[in-house]
DOLUM-568365 format. One record per atom (N, C-alpha, C): residue in one letter; atom name; x, y, z. Coordinates in steps of 0.001 Angstrom, whole numbers. Each point is the difference from the previous one (the first is absolute). Example, Ala and Ser with C-alpha at 12.3 -4.5 7.8 and 13.67 -1.06 7.14 Angstrom:
DOLUM-568365
> resn;name;c1;c2;c3
> A;N;13190;-5690;7800
> A;CA;-890;1190;0
> A;C;900;1200;0
> S;N;-350;1050;-720
> S;CA;820;1190;60
> S;C;-770;1090;730
end
This chain:
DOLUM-568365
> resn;name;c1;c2;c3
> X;N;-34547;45421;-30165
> X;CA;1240;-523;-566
> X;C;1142;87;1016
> X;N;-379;1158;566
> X;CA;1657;160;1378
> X;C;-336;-1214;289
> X;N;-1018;-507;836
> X;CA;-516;-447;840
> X;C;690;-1770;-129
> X;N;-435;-228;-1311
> X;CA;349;-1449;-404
> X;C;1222;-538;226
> X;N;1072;1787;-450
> X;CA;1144;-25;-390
> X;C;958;-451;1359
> X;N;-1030;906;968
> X;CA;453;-375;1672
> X;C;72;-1221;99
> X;N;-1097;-899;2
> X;CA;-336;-1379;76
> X;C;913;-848;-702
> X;N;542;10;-1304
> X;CA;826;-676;-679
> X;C;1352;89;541
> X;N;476;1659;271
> X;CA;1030;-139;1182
> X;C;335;-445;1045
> X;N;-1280;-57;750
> X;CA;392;-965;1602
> X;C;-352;-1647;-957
> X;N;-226;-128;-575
> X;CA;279;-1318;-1008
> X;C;965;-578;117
> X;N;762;1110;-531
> X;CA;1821;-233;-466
> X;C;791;-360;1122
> X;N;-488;1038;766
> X;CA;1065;251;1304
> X;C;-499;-1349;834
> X;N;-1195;-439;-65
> X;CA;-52;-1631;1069
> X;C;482;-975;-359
> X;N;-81;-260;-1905
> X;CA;643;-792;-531
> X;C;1658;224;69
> X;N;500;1211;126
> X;CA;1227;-144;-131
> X;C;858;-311;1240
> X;N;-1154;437;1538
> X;CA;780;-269;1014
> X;C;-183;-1549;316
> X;N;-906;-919;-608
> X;CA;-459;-1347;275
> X;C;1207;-567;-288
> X;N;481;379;-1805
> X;CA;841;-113;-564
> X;C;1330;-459;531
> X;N;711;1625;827
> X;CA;875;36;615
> X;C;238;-1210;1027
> X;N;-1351;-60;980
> X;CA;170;-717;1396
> X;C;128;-1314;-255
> X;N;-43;-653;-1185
> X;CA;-323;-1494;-413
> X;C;1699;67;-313
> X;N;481;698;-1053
> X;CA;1527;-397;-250
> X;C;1341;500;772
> X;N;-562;600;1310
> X;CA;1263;521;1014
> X;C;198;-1056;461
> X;N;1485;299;-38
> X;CA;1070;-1388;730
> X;C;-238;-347;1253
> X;N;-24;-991;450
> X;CA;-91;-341;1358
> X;C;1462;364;702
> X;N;-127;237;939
> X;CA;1222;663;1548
> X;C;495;-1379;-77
> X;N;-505;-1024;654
> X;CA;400;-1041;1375
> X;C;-92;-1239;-1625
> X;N;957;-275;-999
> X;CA;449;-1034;-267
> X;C;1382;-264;-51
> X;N;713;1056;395
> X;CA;1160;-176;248
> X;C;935;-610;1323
> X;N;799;-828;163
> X;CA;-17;-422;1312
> X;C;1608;1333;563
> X;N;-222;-256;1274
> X;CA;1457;386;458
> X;C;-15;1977;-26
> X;N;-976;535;-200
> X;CA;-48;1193;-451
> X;C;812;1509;376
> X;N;656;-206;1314
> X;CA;112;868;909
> X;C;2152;-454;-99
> X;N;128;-1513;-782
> X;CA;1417;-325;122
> X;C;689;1215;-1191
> X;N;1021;763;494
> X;CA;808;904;-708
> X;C;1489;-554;-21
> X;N;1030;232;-673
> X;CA;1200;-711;-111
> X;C;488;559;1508
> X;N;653;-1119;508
> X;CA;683;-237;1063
> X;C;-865;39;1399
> X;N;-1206;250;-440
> X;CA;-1968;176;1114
> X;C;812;-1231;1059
> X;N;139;-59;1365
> X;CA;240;-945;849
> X;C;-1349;-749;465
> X;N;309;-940;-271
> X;CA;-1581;-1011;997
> X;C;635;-1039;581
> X;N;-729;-449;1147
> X;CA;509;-431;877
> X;C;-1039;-1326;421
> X;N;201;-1097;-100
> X;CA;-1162;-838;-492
> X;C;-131;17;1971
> X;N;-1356;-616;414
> X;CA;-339;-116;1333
> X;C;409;-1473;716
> X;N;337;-27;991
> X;CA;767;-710;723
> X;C;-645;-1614;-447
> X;N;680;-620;-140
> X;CA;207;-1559;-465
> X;C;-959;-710;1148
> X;N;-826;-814;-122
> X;CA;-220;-713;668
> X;C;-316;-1787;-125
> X;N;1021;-497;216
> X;CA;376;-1758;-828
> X;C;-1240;-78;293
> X;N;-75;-1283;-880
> X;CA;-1009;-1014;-547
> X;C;816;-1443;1090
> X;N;-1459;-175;1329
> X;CA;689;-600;569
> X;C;-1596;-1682;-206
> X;N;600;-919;686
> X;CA;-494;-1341;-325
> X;C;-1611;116;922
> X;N;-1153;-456;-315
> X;CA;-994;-62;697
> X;C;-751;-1391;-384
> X;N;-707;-623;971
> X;CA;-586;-1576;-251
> X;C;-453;-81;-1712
> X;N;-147;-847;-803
> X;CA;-208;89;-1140
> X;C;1003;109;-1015
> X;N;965;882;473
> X;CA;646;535;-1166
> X;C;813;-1529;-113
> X;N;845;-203;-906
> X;CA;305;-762;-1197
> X;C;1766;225;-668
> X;N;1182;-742;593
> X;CA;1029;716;-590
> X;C;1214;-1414;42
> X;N;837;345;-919
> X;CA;977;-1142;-496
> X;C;1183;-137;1106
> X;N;502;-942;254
> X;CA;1460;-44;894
> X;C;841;-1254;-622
> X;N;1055;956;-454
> X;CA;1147;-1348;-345
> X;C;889;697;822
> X;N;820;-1339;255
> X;CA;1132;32;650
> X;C;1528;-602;-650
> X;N;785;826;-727
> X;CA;1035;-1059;-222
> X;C;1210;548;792
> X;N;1107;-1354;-341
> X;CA;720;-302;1112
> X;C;1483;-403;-871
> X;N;913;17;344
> X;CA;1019;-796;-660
> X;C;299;-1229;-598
> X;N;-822;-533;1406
> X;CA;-713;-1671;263
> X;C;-1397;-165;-858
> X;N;192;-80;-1261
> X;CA;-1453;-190;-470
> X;C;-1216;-1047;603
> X;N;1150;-714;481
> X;CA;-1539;-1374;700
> X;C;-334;587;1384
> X;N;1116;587;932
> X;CA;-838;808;807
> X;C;-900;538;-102
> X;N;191;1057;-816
> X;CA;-1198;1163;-224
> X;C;-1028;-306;-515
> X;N;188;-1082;-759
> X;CA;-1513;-1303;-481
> X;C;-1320;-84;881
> X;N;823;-68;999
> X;CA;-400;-736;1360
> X;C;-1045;1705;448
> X;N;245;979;29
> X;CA;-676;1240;169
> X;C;-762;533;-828
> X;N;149;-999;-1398
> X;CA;-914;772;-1055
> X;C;-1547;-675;-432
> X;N;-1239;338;149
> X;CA;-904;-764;-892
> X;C;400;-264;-1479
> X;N;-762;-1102;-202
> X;CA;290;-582;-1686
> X;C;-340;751;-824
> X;N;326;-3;-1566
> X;CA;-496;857;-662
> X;C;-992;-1467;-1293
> X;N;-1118;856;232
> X;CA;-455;-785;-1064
> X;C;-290;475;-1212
> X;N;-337;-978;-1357
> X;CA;156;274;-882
> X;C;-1561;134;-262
> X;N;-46;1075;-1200
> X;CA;-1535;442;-304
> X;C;-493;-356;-1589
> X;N;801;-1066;-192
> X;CA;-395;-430;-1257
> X;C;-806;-1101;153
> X;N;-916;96;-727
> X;CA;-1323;-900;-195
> X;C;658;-1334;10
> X;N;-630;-1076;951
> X;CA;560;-1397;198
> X;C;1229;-485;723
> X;N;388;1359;218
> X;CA;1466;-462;237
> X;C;101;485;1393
> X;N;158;-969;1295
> X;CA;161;-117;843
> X;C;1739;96;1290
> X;N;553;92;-1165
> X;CA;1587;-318;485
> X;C;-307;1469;995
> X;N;562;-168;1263
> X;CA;559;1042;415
> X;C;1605;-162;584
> X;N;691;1024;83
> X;CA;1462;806;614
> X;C;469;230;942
> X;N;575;-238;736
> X;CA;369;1004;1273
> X;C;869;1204;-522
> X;N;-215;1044;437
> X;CA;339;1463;-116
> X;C;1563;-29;-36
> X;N;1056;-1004;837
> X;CA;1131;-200;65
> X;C;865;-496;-1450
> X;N;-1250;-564;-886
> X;CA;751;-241;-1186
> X;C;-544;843;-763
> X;N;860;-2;-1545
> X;CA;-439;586;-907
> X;C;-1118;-54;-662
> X;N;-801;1018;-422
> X;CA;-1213;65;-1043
> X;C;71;940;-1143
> X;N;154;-654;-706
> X;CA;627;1001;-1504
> X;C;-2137;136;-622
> X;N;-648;-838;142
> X;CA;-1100;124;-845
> X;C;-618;1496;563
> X;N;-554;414;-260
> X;CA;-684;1677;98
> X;C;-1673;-371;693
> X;N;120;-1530;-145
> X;CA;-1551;-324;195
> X;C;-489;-149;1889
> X;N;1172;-497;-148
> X;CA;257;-630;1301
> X;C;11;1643;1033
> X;N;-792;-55;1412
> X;CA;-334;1286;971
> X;C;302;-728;904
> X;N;29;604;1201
> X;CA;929;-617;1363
> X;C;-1889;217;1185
> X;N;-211;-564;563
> X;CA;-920;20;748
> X;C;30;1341;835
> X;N;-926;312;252
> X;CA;-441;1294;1680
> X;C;69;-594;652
> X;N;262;1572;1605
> X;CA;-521;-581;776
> X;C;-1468;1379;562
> X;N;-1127;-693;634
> X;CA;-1063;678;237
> X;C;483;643;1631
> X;N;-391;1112;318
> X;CA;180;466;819
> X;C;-1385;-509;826
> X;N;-94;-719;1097
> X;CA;-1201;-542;776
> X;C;-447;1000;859
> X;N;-1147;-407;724
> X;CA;-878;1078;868
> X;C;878;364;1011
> X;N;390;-719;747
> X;CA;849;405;1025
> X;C;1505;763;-510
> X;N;162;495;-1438
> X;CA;996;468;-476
> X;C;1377;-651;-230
> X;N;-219;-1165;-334
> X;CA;1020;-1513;231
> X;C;637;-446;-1612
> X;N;1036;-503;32
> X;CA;-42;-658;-781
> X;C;500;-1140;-67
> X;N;-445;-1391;-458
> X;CA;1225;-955;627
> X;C;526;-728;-711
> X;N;1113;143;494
> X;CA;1665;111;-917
> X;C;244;-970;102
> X;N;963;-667;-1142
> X;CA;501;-1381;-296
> X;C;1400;12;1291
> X;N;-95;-817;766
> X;CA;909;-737;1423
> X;C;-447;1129;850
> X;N;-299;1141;108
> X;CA;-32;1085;1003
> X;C;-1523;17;380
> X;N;-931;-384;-652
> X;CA;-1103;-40;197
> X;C;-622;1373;214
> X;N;-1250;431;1066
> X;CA;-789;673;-278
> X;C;921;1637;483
> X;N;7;845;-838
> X;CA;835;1443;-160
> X;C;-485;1265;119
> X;N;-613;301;642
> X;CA;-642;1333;52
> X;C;655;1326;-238
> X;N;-844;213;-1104
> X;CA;426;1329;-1040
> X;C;-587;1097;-630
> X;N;-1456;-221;459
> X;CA;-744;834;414
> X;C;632;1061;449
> X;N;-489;1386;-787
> X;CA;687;1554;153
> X;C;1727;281;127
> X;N;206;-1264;-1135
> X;CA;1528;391;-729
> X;C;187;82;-1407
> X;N;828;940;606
> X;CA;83;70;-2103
> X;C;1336;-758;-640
> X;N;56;-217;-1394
> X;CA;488;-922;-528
> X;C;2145;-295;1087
> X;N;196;951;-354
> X;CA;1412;-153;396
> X;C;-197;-927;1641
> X;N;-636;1416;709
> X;CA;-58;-1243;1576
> X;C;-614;-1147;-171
> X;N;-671;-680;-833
> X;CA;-632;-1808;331
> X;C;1436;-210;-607
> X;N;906;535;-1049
> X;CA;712;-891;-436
> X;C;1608;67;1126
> X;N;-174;962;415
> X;CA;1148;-2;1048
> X;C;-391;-1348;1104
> X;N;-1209;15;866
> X;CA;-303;-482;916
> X;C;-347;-1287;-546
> X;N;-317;-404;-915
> X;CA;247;-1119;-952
> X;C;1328;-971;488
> X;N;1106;909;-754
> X;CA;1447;-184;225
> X;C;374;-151;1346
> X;N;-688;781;569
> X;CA;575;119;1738
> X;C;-160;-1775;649
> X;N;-1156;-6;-946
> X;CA;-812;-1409;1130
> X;C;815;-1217;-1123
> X;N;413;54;-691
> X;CA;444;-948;-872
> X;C;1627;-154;673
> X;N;647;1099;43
> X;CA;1289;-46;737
> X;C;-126;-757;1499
> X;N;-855;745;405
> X;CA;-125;-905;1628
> X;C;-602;-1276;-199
> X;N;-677;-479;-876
> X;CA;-322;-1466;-78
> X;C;1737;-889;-350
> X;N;1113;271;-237
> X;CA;1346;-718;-236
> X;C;-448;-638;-865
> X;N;-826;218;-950
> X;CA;-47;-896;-1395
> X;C;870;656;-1098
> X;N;-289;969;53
> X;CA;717;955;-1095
> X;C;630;1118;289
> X;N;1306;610;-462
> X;CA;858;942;856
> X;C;56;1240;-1560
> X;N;-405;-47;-1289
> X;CA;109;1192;-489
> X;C;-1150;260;-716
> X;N;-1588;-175;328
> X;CA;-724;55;-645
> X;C;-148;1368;-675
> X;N;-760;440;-1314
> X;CA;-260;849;-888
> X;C;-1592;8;198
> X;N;-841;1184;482
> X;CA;-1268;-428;230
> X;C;-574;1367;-1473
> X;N;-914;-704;-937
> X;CA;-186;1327;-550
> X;C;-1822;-520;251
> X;N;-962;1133;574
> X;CA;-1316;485;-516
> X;C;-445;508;-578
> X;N;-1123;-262;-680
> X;CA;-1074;569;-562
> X;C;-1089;221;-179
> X;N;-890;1312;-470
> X;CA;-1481;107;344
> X;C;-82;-1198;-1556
> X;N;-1679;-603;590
> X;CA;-535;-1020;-1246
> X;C;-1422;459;14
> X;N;-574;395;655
> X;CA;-1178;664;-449
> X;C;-267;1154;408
> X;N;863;801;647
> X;CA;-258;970;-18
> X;C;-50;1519;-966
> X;N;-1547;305;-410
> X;CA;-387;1054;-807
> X;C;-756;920;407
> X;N;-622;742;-869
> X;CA;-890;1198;-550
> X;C;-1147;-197;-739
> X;N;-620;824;-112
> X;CA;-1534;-209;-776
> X;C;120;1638;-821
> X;N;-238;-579;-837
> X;CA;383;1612;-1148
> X;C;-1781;-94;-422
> X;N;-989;788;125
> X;CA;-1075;-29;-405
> X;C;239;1875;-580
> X;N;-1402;-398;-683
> X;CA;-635;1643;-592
> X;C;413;188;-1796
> X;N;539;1651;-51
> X;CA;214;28;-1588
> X;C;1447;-181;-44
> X;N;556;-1126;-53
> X;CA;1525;-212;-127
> X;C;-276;-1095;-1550
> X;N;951;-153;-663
> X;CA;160;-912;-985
> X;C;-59;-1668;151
> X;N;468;-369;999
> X;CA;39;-1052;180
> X;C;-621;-534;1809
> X;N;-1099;101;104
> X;CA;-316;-17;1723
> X;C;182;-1691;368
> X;N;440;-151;1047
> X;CA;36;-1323;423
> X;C;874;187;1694
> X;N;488;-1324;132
> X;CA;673;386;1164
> X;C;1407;-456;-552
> X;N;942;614;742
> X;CA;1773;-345;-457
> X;C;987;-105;1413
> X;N;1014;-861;-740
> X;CA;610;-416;1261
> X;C;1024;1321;470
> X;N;-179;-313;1210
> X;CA;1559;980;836
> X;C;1122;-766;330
> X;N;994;282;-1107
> X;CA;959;-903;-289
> X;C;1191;662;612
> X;N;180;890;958
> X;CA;1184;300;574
> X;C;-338;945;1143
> X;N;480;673;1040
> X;CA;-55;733;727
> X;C;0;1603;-649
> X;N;-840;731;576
> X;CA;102;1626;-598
> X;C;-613;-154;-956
> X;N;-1350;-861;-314
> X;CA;-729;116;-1504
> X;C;-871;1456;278
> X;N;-91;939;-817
> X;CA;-733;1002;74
> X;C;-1518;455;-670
> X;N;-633;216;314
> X;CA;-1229;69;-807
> X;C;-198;456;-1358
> X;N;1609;780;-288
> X;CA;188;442;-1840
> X;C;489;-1698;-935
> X;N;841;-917;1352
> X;CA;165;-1419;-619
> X;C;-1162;-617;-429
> X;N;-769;-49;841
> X;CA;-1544;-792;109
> X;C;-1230;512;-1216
> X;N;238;1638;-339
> X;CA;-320;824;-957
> X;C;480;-774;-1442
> X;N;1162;-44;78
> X;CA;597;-77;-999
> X;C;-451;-1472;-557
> X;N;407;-1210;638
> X;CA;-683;-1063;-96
> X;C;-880;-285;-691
> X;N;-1372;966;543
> X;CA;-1058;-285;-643
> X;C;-62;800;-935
> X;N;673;817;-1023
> X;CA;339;308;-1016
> X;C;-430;1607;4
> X;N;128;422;1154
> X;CA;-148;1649;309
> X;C;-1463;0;-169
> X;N;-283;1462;-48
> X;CA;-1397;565;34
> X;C;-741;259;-1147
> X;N;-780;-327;-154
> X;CA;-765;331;-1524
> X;C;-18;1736;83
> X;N;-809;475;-1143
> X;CA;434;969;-497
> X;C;-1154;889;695
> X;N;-1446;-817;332
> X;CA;-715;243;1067
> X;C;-4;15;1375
> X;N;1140;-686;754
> X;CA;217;-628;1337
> X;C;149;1979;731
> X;N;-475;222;1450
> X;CA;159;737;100
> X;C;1706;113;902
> X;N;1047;955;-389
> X;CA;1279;10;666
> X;C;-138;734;1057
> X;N;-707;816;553
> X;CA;-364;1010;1106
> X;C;-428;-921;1419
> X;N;-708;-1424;78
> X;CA;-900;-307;1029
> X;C;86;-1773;-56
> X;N;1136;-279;125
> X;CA;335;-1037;108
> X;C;-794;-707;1272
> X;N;-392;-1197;211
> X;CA;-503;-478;995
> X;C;1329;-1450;419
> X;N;424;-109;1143
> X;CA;407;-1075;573
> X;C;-401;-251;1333
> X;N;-767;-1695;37
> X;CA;-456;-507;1215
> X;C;765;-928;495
> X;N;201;98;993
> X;CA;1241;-779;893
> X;C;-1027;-771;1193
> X;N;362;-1206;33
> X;CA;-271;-764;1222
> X;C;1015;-321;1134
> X;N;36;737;1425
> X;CA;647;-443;1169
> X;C;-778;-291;768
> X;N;730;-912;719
> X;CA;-655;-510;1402
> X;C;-843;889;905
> X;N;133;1237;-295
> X;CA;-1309;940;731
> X;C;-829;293;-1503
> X;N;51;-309;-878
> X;CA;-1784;330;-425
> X;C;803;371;-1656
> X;N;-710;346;-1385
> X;CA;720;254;-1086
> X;C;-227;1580;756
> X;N;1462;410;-889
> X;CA;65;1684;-384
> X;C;289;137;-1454
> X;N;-913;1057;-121
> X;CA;273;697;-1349
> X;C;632;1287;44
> X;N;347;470;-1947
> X;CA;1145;916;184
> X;C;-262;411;-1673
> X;N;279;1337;200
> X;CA;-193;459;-1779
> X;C;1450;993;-32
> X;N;76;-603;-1667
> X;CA;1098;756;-590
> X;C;-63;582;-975
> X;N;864;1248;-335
> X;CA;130;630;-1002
> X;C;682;-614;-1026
> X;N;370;-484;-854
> X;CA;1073;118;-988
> X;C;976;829;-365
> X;N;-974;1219;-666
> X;CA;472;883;42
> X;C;892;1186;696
> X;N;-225;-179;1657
> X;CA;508;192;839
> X;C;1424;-172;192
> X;N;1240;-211;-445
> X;CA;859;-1148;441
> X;C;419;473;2161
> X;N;-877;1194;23
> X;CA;1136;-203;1249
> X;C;-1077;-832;1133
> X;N;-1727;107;-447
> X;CA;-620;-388;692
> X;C;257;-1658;235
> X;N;-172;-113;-1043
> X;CA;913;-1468;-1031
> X;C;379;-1278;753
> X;N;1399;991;119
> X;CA;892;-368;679
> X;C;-332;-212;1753
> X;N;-509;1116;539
> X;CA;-104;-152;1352
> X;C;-1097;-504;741
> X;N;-973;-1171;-1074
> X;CA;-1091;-480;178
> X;C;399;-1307;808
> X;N;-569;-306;1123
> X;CA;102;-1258;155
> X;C;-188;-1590;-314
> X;N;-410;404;-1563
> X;CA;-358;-922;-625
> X;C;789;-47;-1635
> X;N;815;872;519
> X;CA;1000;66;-1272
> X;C;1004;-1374;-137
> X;N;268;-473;1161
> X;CA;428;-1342;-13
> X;C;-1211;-1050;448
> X;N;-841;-767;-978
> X;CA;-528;-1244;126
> X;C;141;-751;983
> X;N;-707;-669;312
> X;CA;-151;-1375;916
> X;C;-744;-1018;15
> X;N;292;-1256;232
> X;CA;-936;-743;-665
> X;C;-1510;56;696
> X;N;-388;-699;-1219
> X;CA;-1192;-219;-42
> X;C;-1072;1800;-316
> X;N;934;1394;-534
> X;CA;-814;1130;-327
> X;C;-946;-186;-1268
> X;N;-659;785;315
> X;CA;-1205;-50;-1604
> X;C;179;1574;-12
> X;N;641;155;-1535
> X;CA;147;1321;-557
> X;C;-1278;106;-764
> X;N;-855;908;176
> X;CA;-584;374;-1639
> X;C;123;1680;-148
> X;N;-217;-482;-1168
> X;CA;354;1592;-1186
> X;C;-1926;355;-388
> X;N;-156;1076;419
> X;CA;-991;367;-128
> X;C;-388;393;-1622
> X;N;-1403;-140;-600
> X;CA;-362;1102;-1419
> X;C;-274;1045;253
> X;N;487;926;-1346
> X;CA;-97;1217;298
> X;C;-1814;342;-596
> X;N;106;1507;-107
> X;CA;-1137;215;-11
> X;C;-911;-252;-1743
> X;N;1331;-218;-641
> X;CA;-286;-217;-1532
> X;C;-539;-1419;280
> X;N;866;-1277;439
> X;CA;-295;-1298;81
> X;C;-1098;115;749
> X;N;-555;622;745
> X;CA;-1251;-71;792
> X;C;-1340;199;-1003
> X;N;541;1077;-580
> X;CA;-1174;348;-1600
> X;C;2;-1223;-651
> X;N;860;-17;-217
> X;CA;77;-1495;-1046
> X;C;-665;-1256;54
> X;N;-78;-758;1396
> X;CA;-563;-759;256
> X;C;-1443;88;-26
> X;N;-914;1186;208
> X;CA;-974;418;141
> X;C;-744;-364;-2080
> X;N;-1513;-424;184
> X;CA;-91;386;-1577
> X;C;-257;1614;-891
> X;N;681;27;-526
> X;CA;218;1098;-888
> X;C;689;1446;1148
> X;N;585;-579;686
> X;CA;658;644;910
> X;C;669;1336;-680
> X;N;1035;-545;-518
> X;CA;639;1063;-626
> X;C;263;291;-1265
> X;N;-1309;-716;-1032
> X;CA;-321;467;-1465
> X;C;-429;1235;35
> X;N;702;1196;-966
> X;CA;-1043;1019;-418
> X;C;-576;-196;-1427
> X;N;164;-1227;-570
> X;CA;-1364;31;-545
> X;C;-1527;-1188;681
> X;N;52;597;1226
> X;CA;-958;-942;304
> X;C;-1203;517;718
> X;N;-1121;-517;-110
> X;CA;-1675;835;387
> X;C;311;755;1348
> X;N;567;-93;1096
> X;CA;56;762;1237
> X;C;941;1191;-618
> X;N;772;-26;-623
> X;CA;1167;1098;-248
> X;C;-975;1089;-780
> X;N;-475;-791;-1226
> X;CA;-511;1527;-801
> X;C;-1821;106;1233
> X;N;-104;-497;372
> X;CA;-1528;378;884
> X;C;499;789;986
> X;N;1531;526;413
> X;CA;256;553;1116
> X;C;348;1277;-941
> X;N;655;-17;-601
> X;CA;418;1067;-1711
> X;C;-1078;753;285
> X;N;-1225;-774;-803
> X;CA;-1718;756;-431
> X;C;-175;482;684
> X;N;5;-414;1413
> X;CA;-657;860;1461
> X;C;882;935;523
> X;N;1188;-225;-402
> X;CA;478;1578;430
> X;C;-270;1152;-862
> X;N;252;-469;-1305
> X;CA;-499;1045;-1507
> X;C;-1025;312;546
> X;N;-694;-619;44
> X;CA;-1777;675;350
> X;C;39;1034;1121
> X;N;487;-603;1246
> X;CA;305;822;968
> X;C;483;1855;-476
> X;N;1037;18;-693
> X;CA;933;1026;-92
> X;C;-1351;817;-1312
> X;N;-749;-944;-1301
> X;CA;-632;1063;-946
> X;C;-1011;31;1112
> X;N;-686;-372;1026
> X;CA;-1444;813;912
> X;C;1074;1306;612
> X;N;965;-322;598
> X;CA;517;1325;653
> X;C;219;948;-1047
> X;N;565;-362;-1461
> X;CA;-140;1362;-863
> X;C;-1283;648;-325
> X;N;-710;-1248;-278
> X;CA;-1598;1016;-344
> X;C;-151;817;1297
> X;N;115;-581;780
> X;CA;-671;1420;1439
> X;C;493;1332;-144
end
């Protein structure tokens, strides 16, 4: 009778520590963990988002002289089914339908510009094409107060893994950060892991990769991949629950591997009492 009584006890005590280890809180779903009121972080040095062959970005020019600046702008065409009318950028477009053309950044890093022709802009970022824009528009004596504004048009991100919404999203301003690009795709599922972030970057010497904490904020911050660039692929890794999960009967305990692992330890523990 001791004997059984032993056995029913280490019973209790496996069931109760199984118990325990299944409903303890996880550490790492909290982001930012280490930030305390007034905690200083110091994000890591900026590095622009500059133009490379391929990339894809808007240039208007206006002017005082609206028919001047006509003259510098591609047309804008309209994207309604059948309807062919297009604009010059110099007049008004009240419809919402109506988009103003790109221009493609070419192999040789070119782009070629309405009267100025071919522009090389290759490894500038938005402000300098639009200065040197202006520069070359002033020295052509066509136009004496041009307004040059740029913009990225395809330049994005690739949000893959356990995020809510994975896809790729645009980088719609300078200083987009990888919590923007996060956010986008509608943050992290409740599985996504916040500890081991993966970002792959492509440069002209070869891709580099780079992992982040979340949780971290100071690592965070001083990651070189805390500010985006185009063309990165973020993914958010599964944790070790989503890893069960996917598996069949991964992480049922009512399922044939769970109680066959149960039986064989019971058995295990009543041969060591009989001895």
């Amino acid at each position: 009778m001791k004997g059984i009584n032993k056995f029913w006890g280490l019973v209790t005590f496996v069931a109760v520590a199984m118990l325990f280890g299944a409903c303890s809180a996880p550490t790492n779903m909290e982001y930012f963990q280490d930030l305390g009121n007034g905690t200083n972080v110091t994000p890591s040095a900026y590095k622009p988002i500059t133009l490379t062959p391929g990339d894809q970005i808007t240039i208007i020019v206006n002017s005082r002289d609206p028919q001047v600046a006509a003259m510098f702008n591609l047309p804008y065409y309209s994207r309604r089914i059948g309807d062919t009318q297009s604009v010059t950028a110099g007049n008004a477009v009240s419809n919402s339908a109506q988009n103003i053309a790109g221009y493609t950044v070419d192999t040789n890093g070119c782009i070629d510009f309405p009267i100025l022709g071919k522009v090389k802009v290759a490894g500038l970022k938005r402000e300098e094409v639009a200065s040197l824009l202006k520069d070359k528009m002033v020295a052509s004596g066509q136009i004496k107060d041009p307004t040059v504004t740029v913009e990225f048009s395809n330049m994005g991100v690739s949000v893959m893994g356990e995020v809510a919404r994975p896809g790729r999203y645009k980088i719609d301003r300078d200083q987009f950060t990888i919590l923007d690009a996060l956010s986008l795709a509608g943050d992290l599922t409740i599985t996504g892991r916040r500890e081991n972030i993966a970002v792959i970057r492509h440069t002209p010497n070869g891709d580099e990769s780079y992992r982040i904490d979340l949780t971290n904020s100071q690592t965070l911050y001083q990651s070189p991949a805390y500010y985006v660039q185009q063309g990165d692929v973020i993914y958010v890794a599964p944790n070790d629950k989503r890893k069960r999960d996917s598996q069949v009967n991964g992480n049922n305990v009512l399922s044939a591997p769970f109680w066959i692992s149960c039986a064989s330890l019971l058995t295990s523990i009543a041969v060591l009492i009989v001895k």
